[in-house]
Legacy VTK file of the C-alpha trace (Angstrom):
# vtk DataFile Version 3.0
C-alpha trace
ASCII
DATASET POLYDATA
POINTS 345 float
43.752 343.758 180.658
44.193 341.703 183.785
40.644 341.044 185.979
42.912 340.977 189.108
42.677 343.888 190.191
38.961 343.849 189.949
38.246 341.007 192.225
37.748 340.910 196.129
40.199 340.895 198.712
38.962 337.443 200.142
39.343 336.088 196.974
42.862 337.554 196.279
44.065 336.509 199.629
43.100 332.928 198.664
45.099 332.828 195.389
48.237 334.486 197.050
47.637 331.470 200.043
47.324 328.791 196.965
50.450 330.116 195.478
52.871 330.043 198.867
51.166 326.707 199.934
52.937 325.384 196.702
56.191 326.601 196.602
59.002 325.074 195.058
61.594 323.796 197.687
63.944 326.645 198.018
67.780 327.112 198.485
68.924 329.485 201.116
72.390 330.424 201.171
73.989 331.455 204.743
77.478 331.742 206.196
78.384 330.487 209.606
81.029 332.543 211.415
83.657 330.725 213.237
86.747 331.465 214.952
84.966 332.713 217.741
83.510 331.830 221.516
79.904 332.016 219.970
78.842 330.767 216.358
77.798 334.050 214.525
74.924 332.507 211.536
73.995 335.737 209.105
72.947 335.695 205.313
75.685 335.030 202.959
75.184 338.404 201.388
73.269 341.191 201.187
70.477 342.390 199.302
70.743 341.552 194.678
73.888 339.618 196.226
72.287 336.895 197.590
70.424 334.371 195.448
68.443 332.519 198.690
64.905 331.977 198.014
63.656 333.352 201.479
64.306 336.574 199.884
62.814 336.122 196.673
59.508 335.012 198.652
59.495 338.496 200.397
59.719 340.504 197.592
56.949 338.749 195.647
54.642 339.090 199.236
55.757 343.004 199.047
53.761 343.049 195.395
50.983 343.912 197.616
49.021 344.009 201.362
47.089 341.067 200.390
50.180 338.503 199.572
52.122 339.700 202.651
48.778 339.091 204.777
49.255 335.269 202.868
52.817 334.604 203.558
52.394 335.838 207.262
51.238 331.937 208.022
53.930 330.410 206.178
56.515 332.929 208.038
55.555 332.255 211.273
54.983 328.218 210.966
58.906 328.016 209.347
62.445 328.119 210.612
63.517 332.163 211.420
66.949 332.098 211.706
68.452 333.912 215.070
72.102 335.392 215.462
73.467 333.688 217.964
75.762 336.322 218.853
73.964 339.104 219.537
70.832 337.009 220.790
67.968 338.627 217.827
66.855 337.869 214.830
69.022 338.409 211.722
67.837 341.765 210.081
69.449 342.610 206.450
70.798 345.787 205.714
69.042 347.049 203.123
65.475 346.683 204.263
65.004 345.343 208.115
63.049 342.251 207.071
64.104 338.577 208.729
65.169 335.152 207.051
62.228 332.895 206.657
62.801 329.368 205.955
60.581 326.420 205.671
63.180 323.668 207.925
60.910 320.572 206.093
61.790 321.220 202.886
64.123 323.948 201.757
68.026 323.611 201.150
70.298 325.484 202.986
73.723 326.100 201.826
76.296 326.530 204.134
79.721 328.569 203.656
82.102 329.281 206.898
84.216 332.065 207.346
87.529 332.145 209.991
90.110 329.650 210.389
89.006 327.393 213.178
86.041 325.452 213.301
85.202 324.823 217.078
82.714 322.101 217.961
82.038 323.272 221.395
80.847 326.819 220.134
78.309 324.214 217.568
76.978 322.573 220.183
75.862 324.978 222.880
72.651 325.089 223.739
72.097 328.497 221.596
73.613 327.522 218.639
71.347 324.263 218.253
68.454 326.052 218.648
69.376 327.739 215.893
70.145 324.634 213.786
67.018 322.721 215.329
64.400 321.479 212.112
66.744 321.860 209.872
66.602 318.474 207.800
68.447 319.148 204.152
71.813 320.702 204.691
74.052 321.850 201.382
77.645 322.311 200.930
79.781 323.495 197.456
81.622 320.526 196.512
84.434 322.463 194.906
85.373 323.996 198.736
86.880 320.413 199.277
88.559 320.405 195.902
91.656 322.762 196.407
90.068 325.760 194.420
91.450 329.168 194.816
89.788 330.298 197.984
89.278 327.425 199.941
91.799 326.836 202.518
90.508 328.163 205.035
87.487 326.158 204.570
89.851 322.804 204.365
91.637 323.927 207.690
88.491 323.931 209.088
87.647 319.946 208.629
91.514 319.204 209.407
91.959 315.615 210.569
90.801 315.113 214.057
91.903 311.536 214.177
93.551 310.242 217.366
96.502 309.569 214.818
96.224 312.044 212.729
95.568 309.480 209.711
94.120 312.104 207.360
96.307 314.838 208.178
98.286 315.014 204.498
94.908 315.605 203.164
92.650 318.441 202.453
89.805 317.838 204.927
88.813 314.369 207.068
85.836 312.475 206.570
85.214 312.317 210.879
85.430 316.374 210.901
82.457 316.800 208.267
80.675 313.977 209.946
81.070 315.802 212.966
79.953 319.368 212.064
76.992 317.163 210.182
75.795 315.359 213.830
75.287 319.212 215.230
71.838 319.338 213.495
69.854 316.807 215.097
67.501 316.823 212.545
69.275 316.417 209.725
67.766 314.453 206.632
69.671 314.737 203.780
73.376 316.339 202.975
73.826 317.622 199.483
77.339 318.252 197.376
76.599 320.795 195.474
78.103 321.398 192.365
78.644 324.421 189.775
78.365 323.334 186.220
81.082 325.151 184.352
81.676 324.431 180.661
85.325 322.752 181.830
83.561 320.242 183.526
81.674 318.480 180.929
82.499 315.922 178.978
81.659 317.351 175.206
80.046 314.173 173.957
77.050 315.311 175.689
75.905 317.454 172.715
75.865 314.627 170.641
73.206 312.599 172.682
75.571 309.843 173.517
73.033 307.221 175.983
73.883 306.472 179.083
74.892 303.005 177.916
76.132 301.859 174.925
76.726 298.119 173.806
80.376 296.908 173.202
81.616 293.877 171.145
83.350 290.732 172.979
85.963 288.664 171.496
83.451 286.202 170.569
81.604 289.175 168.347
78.480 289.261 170.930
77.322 292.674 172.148
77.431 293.658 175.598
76.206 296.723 177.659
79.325 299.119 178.758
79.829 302.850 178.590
80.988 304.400 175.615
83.896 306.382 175.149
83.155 309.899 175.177
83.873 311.702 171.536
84.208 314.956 170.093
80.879 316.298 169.096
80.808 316.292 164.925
80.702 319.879 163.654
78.243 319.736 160.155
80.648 320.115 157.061
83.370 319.757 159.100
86.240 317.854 156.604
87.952 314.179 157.916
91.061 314.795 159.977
89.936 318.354 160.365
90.067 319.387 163.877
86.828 319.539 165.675
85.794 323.135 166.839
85.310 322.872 170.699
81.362 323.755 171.781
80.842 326.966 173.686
79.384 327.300 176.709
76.278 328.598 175.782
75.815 324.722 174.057
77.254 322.705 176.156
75.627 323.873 179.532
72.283 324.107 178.545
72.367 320.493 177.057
73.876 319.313 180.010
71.259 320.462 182.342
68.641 319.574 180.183
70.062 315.852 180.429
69.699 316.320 184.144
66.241 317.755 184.076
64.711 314.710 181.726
66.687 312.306 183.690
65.277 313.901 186.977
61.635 313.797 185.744
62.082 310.113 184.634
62.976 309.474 188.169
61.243 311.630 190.040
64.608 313.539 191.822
64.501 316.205 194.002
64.279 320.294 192.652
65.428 323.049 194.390
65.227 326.890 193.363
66.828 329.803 194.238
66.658 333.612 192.480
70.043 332.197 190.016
68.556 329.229 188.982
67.435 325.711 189.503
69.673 322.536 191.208
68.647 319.292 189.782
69.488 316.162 191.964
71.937 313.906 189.711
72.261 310.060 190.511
76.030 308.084 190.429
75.003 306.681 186.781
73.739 309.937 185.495
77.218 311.985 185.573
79.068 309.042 184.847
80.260 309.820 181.034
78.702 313.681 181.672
81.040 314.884 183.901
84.962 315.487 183.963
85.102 315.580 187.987
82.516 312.503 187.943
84.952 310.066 190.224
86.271 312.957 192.494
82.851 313.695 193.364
81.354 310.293 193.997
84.680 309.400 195.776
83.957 311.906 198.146
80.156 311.423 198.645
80.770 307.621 199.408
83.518 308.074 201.535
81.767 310.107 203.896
78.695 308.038 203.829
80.955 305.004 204.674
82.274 306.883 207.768
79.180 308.710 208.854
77.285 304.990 208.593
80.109 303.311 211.009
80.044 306.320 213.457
76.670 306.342 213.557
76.599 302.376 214.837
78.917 303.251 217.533
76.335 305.657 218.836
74.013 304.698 221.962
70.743 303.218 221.014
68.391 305.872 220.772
66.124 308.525 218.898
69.707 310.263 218.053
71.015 306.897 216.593
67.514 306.522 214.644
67.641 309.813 213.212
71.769 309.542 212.100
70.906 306.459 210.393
68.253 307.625 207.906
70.613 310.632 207.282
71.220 310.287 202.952
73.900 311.674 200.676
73.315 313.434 197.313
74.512 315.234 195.240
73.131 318.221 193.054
73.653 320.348 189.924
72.991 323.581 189.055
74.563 326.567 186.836
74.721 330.494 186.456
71.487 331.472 185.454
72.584 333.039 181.782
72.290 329.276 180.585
68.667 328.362 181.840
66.131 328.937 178.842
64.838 332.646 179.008
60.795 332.041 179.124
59.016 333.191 175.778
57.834 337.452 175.904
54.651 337.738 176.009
53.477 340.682 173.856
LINES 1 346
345 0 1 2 3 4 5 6 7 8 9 10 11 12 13 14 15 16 17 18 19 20 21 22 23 24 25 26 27 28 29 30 31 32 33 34 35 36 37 38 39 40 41 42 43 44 45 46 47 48 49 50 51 52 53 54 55 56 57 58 59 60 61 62 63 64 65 66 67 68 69 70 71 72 73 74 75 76 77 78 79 80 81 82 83 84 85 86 87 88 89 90 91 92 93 94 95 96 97 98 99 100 101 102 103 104 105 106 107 108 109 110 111 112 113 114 115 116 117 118 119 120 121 122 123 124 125 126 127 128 129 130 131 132 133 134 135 136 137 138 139 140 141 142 143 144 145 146 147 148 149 150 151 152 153 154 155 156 157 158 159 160 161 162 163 164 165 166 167 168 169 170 171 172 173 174 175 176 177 178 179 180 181 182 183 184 185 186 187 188 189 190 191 192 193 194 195 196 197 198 199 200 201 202 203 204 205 206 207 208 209 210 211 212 213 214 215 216 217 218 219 220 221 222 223 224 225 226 227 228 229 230 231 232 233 234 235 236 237 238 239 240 241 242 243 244 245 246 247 248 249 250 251 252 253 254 255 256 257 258 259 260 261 262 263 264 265 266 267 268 269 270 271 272 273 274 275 276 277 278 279 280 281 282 283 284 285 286 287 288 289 290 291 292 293 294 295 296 297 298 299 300 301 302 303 304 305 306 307 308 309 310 311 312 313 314 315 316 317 318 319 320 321 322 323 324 325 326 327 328 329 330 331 332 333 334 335 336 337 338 339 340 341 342 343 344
């Protein structure tokens, strides 16, 4: 039988304080309403629909009056999130509580709704209160990637060009860049991206390395990647054909990979209530992932722009804070694949 119950308030309150003074960076998941005079900023869903972390933190603090008295401090030093509309404090349906965010460290994830994605509305004076200490901002890579559902999204970054350069293309570097420079104290902007098991290269199962060493003419090795291979099914006969891995293998390996290489090189971690997003280098989903070229392609090409806008800025505290701005990219999956923790009887 637990002793918790047994001990003191004042010593309760200090575990419950330990516990939200360590939290795992979080991901928060909101939807910004366009299409209007005012920007409209609300939860992406409501209640068991949304995965964001802020919510996962209240329900553990509603365990019991002592953790809500220890959260209260790390409420009210964090980002609450305001609808800019209505001019109050977002309140979810199901229970009246507000959106809690720590701006320092916690990811949010951004969706838009609407077909037109006005700048003006971003940058009012209302708005960017709203978006003020917010430092790591997240978007779902596959919005840019013509997926079923995403046009209006892609209308939204249309080419704003004086020439219209961009304009045969699903969204324009300048237009992201631009939405980007409305939070002022932006750190870091994340791609984030949904393993499926479509999107992995199979040889993962079969531990191939990250580099492998190929023969020259001369007969001396050298370090290249290897061609990626079926995985070997046991017993399987020569020339038989090779049984394609299920998704309950291939995922789990795959973010596995990511975790160990993460550890080994001390990336960034987020959590939400579906799961966890690992930060994944250019060389780690090289030979890992199917979409590896699409996604880099894109992450470096708005770096390249966002760097050359940001010198034609005026020197400044804005220009100083554009140019430490970074560009990463993260992985995570539905939580069925994470490995369910041990029962404890």
């Amino acid at each position: 039988m637990s002793s918790y119950p047994r001990l003191p308030d004042e010593l309760k309150l200090r575990i419950w304080e330990y516990a939200f003074e360590n939290l795992t960076p979080g991901v928060h998941h909101f939807k910004i309403m366009t299409g209007k005079a005012e920007v409209e900023l609300r939860p992406f869903a409501d209640g068991g629909l949304d995965n964001s972390a802020w919510r996962e933190r209240r329900k553990i603090a509603g365990i019991s009056g002592v953790a809500d008295d220890a959260i209260r401090p790390f409420e009210d030093g964090r980002v609450v999130f305001k609808d800019t509309a209505h001019r109050r404090r977002i309140k979810t349906d199901e229970n009246g509580i507000e959106a809690a965010i720590d701006g320092t460290m916690d990811l949010v994830c951004l969706r838009m709704t609407g077909n037109h994605l006005d700048m003006r509305a971003l940058s009012n004076r209302d708005t960017q209160a709203v978006f003020a200490d917010l430092t790591r901002i997240g978007i779902d890579y596959k919005l840019f990637a013509g997926n079923k559902g995403a046009d209006a999204f892609e209308n939204q970054f249309a080419c704003v060009c004086p020439q219209r350069s961009h304009q045969d293309k699903k969204y324009c570097h300048y237009a992201i860049a631009e939405f980007l420079r409305q939070f002022k104290d932006l750190e870091c902007f994340y791609f984030t991206f949904k393993l499926t098991a479509g999107e992995i290269i199979e040889a993962v199962l079969a531990g191939v390395p990250a580099r492998g060493k190929k023969r020259t003419h001369g007969g001396k090795t050298k370090n290249s990647e290897p061609e990626p291979q079926p995985v070997a099914q046991s017993g399987a006969k020569r020339g038989a054909k090779v049984k394609k891995p299920k998704a309950g293998q291939l995922i789990p390996a795959t973010l596995k990979r990511f975790k160990d290489i993460g550890k080994e090189k001390d990336l960034e971690v987020y959590n939400d209530k579906k799961g966890t997003y690992y930060e994944v280098l250019r060389d780690d989903t090289r030979r890992v992932l199917v979409k590896h070229r699409d996604i880099w392609s894109l992450v470096l090409s708005l770096q390249g722009n966002w760097q050359r806008t940001t010198q034609q800025l005026r020197d400044g505290p804005v220009k100083q804070q554009a140019a430490k701005v970074k560009f990463k990219v993260l992985v995570y999956a539905d939580n069925r694949y994470y490995p369910q923790p041990p029962v404890i009887k």
